[in-house]
C-alpha positions as CSV (number, residue, x, y, z in Angstrom):
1,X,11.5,-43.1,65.0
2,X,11.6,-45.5,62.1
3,X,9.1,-48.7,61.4
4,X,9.5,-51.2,59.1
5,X,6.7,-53.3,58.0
6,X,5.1,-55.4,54.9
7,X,2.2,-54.7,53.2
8,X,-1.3,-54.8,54.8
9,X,0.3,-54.5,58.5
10,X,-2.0,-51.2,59.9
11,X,0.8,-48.7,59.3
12,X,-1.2,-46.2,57.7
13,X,-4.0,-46.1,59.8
14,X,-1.8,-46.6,63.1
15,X,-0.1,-43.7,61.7
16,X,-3.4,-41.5,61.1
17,X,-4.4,-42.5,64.7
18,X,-0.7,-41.4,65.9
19,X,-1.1,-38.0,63.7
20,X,-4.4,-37.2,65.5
21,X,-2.8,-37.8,68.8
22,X,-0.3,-35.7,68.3
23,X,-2.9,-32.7,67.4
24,X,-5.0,-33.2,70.2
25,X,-2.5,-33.4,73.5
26,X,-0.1,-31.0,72.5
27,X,-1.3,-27.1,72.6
28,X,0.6,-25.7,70.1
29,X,0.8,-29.0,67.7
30,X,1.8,-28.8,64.1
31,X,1.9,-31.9,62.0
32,X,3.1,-32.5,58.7
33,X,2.3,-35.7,56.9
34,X,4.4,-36.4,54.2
35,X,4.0,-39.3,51.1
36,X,6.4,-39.6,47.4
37,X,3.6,-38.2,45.7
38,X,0.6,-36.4,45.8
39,X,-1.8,-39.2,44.3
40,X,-0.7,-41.3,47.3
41,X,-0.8,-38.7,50.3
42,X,-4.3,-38.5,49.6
43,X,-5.4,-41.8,48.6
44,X,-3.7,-43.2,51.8
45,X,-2.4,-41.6,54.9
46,X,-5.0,-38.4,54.4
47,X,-7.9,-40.2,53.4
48,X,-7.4,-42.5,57.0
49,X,-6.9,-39.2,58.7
50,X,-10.3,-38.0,57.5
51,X,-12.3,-40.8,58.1
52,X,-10.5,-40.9,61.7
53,X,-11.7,-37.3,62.1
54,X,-15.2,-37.0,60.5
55,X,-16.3,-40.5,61.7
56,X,-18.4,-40.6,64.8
57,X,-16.9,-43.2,67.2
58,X,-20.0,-44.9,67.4
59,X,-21.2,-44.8,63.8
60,X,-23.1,-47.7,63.8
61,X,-25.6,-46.4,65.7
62,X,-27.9,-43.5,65.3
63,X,-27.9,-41.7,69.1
64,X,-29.6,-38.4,69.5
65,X,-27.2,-36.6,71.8
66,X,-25.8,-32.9,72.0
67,X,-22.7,-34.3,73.2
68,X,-20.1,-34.5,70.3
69,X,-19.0,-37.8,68.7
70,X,-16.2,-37.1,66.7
71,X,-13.1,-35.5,66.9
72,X,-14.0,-32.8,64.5
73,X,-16.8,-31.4,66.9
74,X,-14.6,-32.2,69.9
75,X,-12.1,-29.8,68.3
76,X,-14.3,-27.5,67.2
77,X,-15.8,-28.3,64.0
78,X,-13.0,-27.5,61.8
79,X,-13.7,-29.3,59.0
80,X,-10.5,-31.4,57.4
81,X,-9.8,-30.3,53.7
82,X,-10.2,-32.8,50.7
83,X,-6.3,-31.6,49.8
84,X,-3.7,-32.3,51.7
85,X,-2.2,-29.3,51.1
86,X,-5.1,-27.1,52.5
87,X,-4.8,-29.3,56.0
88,X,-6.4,-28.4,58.7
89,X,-6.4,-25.3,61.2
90,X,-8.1,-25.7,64.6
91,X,-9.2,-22.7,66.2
92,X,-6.5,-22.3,68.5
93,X,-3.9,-22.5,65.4
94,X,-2.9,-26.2,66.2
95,X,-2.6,-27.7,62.5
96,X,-1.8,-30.3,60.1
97,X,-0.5,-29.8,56.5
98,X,-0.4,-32.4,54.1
99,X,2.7,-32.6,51.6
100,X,4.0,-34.5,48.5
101,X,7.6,-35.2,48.7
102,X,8.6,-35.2,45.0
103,X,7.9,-31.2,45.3
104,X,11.3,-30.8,47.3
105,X,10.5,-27.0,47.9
106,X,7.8,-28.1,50.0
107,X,9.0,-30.2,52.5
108,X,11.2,-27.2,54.4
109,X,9.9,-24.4,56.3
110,X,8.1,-26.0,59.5
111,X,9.2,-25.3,62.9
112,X,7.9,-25.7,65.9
113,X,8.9,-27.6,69.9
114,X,5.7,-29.3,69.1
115,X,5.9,-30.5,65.7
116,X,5.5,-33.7,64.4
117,X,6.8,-34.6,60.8
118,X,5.4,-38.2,59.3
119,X,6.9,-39.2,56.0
120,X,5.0,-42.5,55.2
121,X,6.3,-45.0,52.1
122,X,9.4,-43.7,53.3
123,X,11.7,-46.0,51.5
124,X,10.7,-43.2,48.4
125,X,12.4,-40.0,50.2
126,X,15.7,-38.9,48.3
127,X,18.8,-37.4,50.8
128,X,17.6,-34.2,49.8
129,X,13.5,-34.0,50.8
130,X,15.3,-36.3,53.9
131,X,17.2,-33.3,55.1
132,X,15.0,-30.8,54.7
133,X,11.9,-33.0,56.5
134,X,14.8,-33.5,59.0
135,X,16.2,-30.2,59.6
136,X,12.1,-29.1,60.4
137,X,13.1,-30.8,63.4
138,X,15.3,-28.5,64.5
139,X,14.6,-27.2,68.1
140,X,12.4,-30.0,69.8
141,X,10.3,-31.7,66.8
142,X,10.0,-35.1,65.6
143,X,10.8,-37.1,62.6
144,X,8.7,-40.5,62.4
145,X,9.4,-42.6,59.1
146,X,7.4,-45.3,58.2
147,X,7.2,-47.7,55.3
148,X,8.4,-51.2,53.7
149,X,12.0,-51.9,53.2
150,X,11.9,-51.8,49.5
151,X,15.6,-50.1,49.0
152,X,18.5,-50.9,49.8
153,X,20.0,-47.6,50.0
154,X,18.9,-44.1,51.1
155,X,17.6,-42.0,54.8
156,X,15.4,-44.6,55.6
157,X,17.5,-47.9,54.8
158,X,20.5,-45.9,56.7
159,X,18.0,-45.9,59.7
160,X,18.1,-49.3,60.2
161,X,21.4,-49.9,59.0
162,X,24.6,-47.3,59.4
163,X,22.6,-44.4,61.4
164,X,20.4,-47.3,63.6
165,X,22.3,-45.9,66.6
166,X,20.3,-42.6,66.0
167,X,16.8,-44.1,65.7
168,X,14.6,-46.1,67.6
169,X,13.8,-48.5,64.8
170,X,10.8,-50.9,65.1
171,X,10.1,-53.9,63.1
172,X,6.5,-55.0,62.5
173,X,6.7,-58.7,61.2
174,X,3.7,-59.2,58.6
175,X,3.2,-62.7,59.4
176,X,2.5,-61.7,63.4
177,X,-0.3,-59.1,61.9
178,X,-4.5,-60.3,62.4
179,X,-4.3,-59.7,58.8
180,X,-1.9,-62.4,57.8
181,X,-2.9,-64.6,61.2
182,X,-6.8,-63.9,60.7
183,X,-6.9,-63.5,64.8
């Protein structure tokens, strides 16, 4: 899957949302989330992951209940790491890794029929960190890139472009977001 989108459209937290998803409904879930550099992985896509996690759903109100509130103590209080890389192990060894993509060695190596791999600001990734993020894929996983159009050449402009026939592409128009339309 690839998406297209402005600035300021809800990519990265729709993605965090998506990446949590993922964990929760499939038993034996791995995730990799994947951004150009390390600065930005954990400023952006991992810091909405966390607050996603940690945050009780109904934080603006102080409830004394036993019954769990957030999706860390619905999945058993793992906590989420600070660094990316570190991730996050659930008890029942579903995870999610965090990874910088201008350390090529470390976008190869996952496997998995339930892996997910995100590579957000996608319009960064060089043909190399593309095939080895791709070739994770291999036997049933996922590939999702995400980002703003900002090349004109590379994996992810080829998605839209010369390889669309092997993507399902979608285009979020900025002007049609609440954040452009203030609806």
């Amino acid at each position: 899957i690839a998406i297209r989108s402005g600035q300021k459209t809800g990519k990265t937290l729709g993605l965090a949302a998506l990446v949590l998803w993922w964990l929760c409904t499939r038993p034996r879930a791995k995730v990799v989330v994947a951004a150009s550099t390390v600065k930005q992985l954990k400023k952006q896509l991992w810091a909405e992951i966390r607050k996603l996690y940690e945050i009780p759903k109904d934080a603006d109100r102080v409830a004394l209940s036993k019954t769990p509130r957030t999706l860390k103590e619905i999945l058993g209080g793992t906590t989420c790491s600070v660094n990316p890389e570190d991730g996050l192990m659930l008890p029942d060894g579903r995870q999610l890794i965090g990874i910088a993509t201008d350390d090529k060695v470390s976008a190869a190596g996952y496997s998995g029929d339930q892996l997910l791999v995100v590579a957000d600001e996608a319009s960064e990734l060089d043909r190399e960190v593309f095939g080895a993020l791709d070739g994770n894929t291999v036997g049933g996983g996922w590939l999702l890139l995400s980002g703003n159009p900002t090349s004109s050449e590379g994996p992810y402009f080829d998605a839209f472009h010369t390889k669309s026939a092997f993507w399902v592409c979608v285009h979020i128009d900025s002007r049609e977001t609440p954040n452009f339309t203030g609806r």
